[in-house]
N, C-alpha and C positions, 0 to 999 in steps of 0.2 A: 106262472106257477109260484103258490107260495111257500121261496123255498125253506124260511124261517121254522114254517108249522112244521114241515117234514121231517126237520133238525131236529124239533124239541119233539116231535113224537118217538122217535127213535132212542133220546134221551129217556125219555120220561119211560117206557118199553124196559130202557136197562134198568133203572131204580126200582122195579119192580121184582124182578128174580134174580139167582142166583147160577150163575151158567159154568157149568162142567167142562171140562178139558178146554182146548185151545179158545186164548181170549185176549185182547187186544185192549192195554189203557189209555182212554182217551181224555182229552181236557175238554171240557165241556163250554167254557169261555177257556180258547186257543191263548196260551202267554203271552204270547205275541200282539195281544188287544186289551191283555191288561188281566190276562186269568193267572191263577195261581196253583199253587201245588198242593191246596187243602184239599182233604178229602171230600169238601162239599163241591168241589169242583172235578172232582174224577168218575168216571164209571169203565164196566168193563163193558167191551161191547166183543162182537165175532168178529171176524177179519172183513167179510163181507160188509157188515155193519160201519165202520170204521175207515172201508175204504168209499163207501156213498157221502159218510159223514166229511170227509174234505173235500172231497167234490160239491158237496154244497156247501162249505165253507168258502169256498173259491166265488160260488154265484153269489154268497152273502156280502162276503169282502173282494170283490174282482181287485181292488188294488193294494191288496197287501202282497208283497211279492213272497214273503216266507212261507204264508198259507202254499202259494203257487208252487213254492219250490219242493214242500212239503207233500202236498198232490203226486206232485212230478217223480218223485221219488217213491212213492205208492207204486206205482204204474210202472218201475223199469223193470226190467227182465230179469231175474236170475233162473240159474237153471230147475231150479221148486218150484217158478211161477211165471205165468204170459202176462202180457201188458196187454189192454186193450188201445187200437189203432188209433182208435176214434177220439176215447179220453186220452191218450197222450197226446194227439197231433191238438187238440182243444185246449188243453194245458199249456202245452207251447207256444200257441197264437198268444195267449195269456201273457205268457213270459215275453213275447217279443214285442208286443204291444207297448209291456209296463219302461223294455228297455229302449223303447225309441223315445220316452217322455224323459224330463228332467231327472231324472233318478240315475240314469247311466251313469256309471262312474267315470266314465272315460266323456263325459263332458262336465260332470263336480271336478274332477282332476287329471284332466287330459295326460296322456302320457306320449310326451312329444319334443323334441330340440333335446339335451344330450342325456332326458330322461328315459328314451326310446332309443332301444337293444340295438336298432341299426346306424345310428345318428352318428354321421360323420364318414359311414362305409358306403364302397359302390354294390350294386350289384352289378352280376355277367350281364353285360351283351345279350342274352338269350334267355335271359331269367325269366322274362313271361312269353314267352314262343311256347307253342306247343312241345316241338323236343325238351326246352328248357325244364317248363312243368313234369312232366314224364318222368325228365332226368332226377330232378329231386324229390320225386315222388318213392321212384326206385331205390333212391339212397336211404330214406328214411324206415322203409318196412322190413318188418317182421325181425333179426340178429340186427339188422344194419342202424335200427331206431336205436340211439345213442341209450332212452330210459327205458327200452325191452327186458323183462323180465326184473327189472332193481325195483327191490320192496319199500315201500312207505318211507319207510326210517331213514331209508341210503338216500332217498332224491334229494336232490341237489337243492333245492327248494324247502326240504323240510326244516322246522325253525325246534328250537329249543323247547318250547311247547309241546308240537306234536312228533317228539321221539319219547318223551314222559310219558307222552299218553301210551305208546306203542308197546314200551317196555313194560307197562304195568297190562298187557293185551290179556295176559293168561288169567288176572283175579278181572276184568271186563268180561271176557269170556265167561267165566262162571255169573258173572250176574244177568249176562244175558241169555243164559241157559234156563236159570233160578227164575226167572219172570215172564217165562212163556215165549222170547227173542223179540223183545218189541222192536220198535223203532231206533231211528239213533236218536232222535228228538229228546225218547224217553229215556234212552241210556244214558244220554248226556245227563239229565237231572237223577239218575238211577244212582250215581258214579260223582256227582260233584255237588247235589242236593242241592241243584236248581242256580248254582252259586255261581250265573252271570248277568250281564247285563244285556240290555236290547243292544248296546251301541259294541259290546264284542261278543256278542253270538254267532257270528260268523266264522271269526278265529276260535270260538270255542268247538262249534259243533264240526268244523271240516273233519278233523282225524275221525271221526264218529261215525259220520256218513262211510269215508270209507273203512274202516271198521268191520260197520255190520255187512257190508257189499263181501267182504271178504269170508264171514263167518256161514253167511248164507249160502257161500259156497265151498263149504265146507271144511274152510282152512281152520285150526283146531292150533295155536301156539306153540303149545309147550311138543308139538310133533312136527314142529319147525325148525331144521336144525340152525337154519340163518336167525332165524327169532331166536331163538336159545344160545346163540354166540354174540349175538346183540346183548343181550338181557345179564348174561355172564359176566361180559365184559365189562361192564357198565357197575356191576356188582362188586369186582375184582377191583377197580378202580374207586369206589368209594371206600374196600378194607382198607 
């Protein structure tokens, strides 16, 4: 199948009208391979549209993992929208494939000897028995999981980076409103005017993904009362 023609017929399809209500902007060379943010490099396409279009991005570049992960995030569930079985369990072969080649990070930079969380502790006796399993299975769900219910900004993990991003959620929100709710891809450049690098897009775009995961379901900021004693406080603190 040539999946190149397919691409450029769907492109070439957009440049030609002009399309009403809900529409989706896509890069026509993905940044990721070297596109940019001219307008000669955008169209609008339908959500349908756009979500074929990385799926054949995917069979064009199988080893770009961004493409992949960008797909992969097409396809997850929120409660507006089903994932198809087929294309995510295909996606994901994708992704596991790319991580058993040299690319894993945990073989560029192993994380092992007193760099690894467990290094130098025992575990119980019964840590991998079946009761053992069970038992810490139980401890960790639903109240008893240490990070149940703590938002973005409070995890333990969040860096100085992505609490900026979070407190500025409610003017994100409005741009993601204002542009039809695109992606995080494109929010990210919506909101920073494209203004990263290949080599930190990853730390750039995490808050982003979850983000719009959040907006998609409905969560709305400024009707946040934790977000608004985040954002307060933080405000109080620079008067």
């Amino acid at each position: 199948m040539n999946y190149l023609k397919i691409y450029n017929d769907i492109v070439d399809r957009s440049k030609n009208r002009v399309l009403e209500g809900y529409k989706e902007r896509h890069h026509i060379i993905p940044r990721c391979v070297g596109g940019t943010n001219d307008k000669s490099n955008l169209v609008d396409l339908t959500a349908e549209e756009h979500y074929v279009c990385h799926q054949l991005l995917v069979k064009m570049y199988p080893n770009n993992i961004k493409l992949v992960k960008a797909a992969m995030f097409m396809v997850s569930a929120t409660k507006h929208q089903r994932r198809s079985n087929k294309t995510y369990s295909w996606l994901k072969k994708q992704y596991s494939e790319y991580m058993k080649g040299p690319n894993n990070p945990q073989k560029i930079n192993p994380v092992k000897g007193p760099r690894h969380g467990m290094f130098g502790k025992k575990l119980p006796a019964d840590h991998f028995t079946k009761e053992g399993l069970k038992s810490l299975s139980e401890s960790k769900l639903g109240d008893k999981n240490p990070m149940a219910g703590i938002k973005p900004w409070k995890h333990g993990r969040a860096t100085e980076y992505t609490k900026n991003i979070w407190r500025k959620a409610d003017e994100i929100y409005k741009v993601w409103l204002e542009n039809n709710m695109p992606s995080y891809c494109r929010l990210l450049t919506l909101t920073n005017n494209g203004n990263y690098t290949d080599s930190d897009y990853n730390t750039k775009v995490s808050p982003f993904m979850n983000m719009v995961k959040y907006f998609r379901n409905d969560w709305v900021p400024t009707k946040d009362l934790e977000w608004k004693k985040f954002k307060l406080k933080d405000e109080d603190e620079e008067a």
